[in-house]
TIKE-967086 format. One line per 2 residues: number of its first residue (from 0); for each residue x, y, z of C-alpha. Coordinates in Angstrom, 1 decimal. Each point is the difference from the previous one (the first is absolute). Layout:
BEGIN
NUM) X/Y/Z | ...
***
This chain:
BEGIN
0) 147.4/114.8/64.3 | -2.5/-2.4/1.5
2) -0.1/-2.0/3.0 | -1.9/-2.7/0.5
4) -1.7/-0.9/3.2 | -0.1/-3.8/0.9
6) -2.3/-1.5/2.9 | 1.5/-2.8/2.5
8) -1.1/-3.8/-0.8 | -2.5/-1.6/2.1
10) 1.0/0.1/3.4 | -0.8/-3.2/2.6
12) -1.5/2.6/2.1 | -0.9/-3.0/2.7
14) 1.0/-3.3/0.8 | -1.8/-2.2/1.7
16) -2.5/2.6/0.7 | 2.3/2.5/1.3
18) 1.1/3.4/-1.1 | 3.4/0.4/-1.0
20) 1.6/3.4/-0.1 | 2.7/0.0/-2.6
22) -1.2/-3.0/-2.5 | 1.8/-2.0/-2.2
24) -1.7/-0.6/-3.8 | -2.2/-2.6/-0.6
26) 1.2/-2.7/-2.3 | -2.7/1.6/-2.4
28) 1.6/3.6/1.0 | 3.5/-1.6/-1.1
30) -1.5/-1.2/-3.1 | -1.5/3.4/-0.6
32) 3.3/1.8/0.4 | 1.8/-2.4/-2.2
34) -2.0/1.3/-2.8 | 0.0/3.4/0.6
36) 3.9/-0.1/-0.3 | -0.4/-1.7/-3.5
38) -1.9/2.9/-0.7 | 2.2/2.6/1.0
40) 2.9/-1.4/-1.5 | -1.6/-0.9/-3.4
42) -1.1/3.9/-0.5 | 1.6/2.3/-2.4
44) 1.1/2.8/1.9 | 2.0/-1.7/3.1
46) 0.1/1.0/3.9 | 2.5/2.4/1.3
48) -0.6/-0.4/3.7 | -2.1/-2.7/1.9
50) -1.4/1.5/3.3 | -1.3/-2.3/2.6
52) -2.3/0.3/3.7 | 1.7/-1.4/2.3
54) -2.7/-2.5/0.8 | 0.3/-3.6/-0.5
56) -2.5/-0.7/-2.5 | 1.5/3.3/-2.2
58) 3.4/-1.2/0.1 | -1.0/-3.6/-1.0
60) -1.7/1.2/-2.9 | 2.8/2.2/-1.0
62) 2.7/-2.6/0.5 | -1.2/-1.9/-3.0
64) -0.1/3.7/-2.4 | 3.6/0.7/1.9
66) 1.4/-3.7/-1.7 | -2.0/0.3/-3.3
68) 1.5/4.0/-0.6 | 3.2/0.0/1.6
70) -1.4/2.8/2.4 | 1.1/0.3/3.4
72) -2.6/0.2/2.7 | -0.4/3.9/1.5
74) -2.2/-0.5/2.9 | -1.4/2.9/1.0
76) -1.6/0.0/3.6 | -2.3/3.0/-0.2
78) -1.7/-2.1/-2.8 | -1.6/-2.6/2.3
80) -3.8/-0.5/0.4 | -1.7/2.1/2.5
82) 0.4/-1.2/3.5 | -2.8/-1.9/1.0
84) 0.0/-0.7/4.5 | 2.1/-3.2/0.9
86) -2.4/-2.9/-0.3 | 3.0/-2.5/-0.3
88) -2.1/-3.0/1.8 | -3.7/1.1/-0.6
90) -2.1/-2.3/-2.2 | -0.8/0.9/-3.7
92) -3.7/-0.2/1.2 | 0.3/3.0/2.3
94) 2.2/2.3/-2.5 | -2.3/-0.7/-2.6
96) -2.8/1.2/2.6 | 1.9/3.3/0.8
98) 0.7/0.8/-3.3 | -4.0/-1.0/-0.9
100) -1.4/2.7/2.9 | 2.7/3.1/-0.5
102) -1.5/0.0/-3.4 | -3.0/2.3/1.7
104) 2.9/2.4/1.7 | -0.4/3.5/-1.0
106) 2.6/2.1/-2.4 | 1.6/1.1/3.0
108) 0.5/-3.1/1.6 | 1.5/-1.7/-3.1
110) 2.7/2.9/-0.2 | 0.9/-1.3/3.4
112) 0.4/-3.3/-1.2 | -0.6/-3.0/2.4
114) 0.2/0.1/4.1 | 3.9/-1.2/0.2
116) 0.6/0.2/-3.3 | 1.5/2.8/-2.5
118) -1.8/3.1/-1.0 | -1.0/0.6/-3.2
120) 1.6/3.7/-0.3 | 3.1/-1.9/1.0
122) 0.0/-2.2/-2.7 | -0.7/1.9/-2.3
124) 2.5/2.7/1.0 | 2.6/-2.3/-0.6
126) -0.8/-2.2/-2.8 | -0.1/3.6/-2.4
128) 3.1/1.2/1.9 | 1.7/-3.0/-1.1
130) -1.2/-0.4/-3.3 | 0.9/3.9/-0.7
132) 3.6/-0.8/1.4 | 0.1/-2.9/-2.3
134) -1.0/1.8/-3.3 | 2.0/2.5/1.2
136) 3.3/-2.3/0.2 | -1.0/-0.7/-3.3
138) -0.1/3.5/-1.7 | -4.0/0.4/0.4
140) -1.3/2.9/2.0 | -2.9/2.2/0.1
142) -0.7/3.3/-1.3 | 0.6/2.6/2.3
144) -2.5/2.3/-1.0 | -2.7/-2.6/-1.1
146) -0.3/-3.3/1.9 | -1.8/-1.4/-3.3
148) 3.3/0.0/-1.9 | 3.1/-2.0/0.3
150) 3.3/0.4/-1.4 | 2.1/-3.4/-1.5
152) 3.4/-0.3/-0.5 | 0.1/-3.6/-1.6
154) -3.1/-0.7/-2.2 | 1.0/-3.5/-0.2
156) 0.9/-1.1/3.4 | -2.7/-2.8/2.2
158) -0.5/-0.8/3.6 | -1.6/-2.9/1.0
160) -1.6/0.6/3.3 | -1.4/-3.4/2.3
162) -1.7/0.8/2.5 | -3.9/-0.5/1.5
164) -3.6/1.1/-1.0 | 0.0/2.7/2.1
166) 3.7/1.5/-0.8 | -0.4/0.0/-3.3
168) -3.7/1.5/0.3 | 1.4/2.9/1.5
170) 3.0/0.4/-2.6 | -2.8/-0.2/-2.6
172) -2.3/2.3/1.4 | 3.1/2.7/1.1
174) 1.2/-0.5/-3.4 | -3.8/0.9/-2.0
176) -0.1/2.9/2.1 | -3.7/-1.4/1.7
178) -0.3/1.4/3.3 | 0.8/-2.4/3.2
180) -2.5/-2.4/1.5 | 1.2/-2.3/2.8
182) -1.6/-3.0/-1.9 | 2.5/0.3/-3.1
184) 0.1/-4.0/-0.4 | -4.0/0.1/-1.1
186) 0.4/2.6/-2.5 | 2.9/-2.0/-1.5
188) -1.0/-3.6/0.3 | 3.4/-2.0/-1.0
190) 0.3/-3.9/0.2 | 2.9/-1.9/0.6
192) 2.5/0.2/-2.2 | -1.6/2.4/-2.2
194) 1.5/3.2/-1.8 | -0.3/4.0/0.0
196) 1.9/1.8/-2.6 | 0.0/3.8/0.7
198) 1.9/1.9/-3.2 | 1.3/3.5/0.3
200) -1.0/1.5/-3.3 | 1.2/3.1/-1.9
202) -3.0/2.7/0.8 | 0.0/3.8/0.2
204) 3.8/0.2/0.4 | 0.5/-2.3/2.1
206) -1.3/-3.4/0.7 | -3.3/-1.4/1.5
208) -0.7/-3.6/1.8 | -2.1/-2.2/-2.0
210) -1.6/-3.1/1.3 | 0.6/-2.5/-3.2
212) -0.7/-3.3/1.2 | -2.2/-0.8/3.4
214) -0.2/-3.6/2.2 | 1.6/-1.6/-3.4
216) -0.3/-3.7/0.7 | 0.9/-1.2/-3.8
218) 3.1/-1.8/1.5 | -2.1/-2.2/2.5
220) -2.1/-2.9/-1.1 | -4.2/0.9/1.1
222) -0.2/-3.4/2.4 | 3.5/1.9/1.2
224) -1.5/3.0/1.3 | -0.3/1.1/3.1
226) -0.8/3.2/1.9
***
């Protein structure tokens, strides 16, 4: 059992200078999504499931993985990137100032996420309640007497998961068992386009998540790369 986390494309996070909320990919970010889903469907063991944010830029880089496997798109709403406040007609020169002096906030403050925006408990809370309920709809749950193990029914099933640096921080992070920080995203830096394999291996009775491969770029050209 393994699932294998894949990050968004680049996003066209502003046009002509202004924010957009719900992006479409770049042509670069289409590009990058193209090849990711000659990836997926070139690899030995093939997907069982393709799960998908519900934001634009996940679902146009899953569209391409959807026509290359035969998968049908699962989009799964509580998988969508924390809630940042509405800046729908702000210029990209004033987010990028926010984001530049909330850096200083204290660990309190970043639980609470951004004025307008979603907390970070919130987030959190339900990215690892849906990712629980979607092991779990595939035959994965935890040990009930030691949160370390997990028990498998299908060894050989996959899940593709696409979905944003943050989301799939906090799958990562819930997943290795570290201890939650309400900056997941920059203790697991992803770029676009690039995959996270978690494997459930056969350990002490039971099985234990093991990160395999991290921010694997192989299928994306260097001058192709973007974060």
């Amino acid at each position: 059992m393994d699932i294998l986390f894949v990050r968004h494309g680049q996003p066209q996070w502003a046009i002509n200078g202004i924010s957009q909320r719900d992006p479409n990919l770049t042509e670069l970010g289409l590009q990058q999504s193209e090849l990711a889903a000659k990836r997926i469907a070139t690899e030995k063991k093939p997907a069982a499931s393709l799960v998908v944010s519900p934001a634009t830029r996940s679902q146009e880089t899953a569209v391409p993985i959807a026509v290359e496997t035969g998968l049908e798109i699962e989009t799964v709403d509580s998988l969508l990137e924390i809630q940042m406040p509405d800046w729908q007609g702000v210029t990209e020169e004033a987010v990028i100032e926010i984001f530049r002096t909330s850096r200083h906030r204290t660990p309190e403050e970043w639980w609470e996420g951004l004025p307008g925006g979603e907390s970070f408990r919130r987030f959190h809370d339900r990215v690892t309640t849906a990712l629980e309920g979607l092991l779990g709809e595939h035959g994965v749950s935890r040990d009930e007497g030691d949160p370390r193990l997990w028990h498998v029914e299908d060894d050989q099933c996959r899940i593709v998961i696409v979905a944003h640096g943050g989301t799939n921080s906090v799958c990562l992070a819930h997943l290795m068992g570290t201890p939650p920080s309400p900056w997941e995203w920059e203790k697991f830096v992803l770029f676009h386009a690039s995959f996270a394999r978690v494997g459930f291996i056969p350990l002490a009775g039971a099985h234990v998540p093991s990160l395999r491969t991290f921010n694997d770029q192989d299928h994306i050209p260097i001058a192709m790369r973007s974060r």
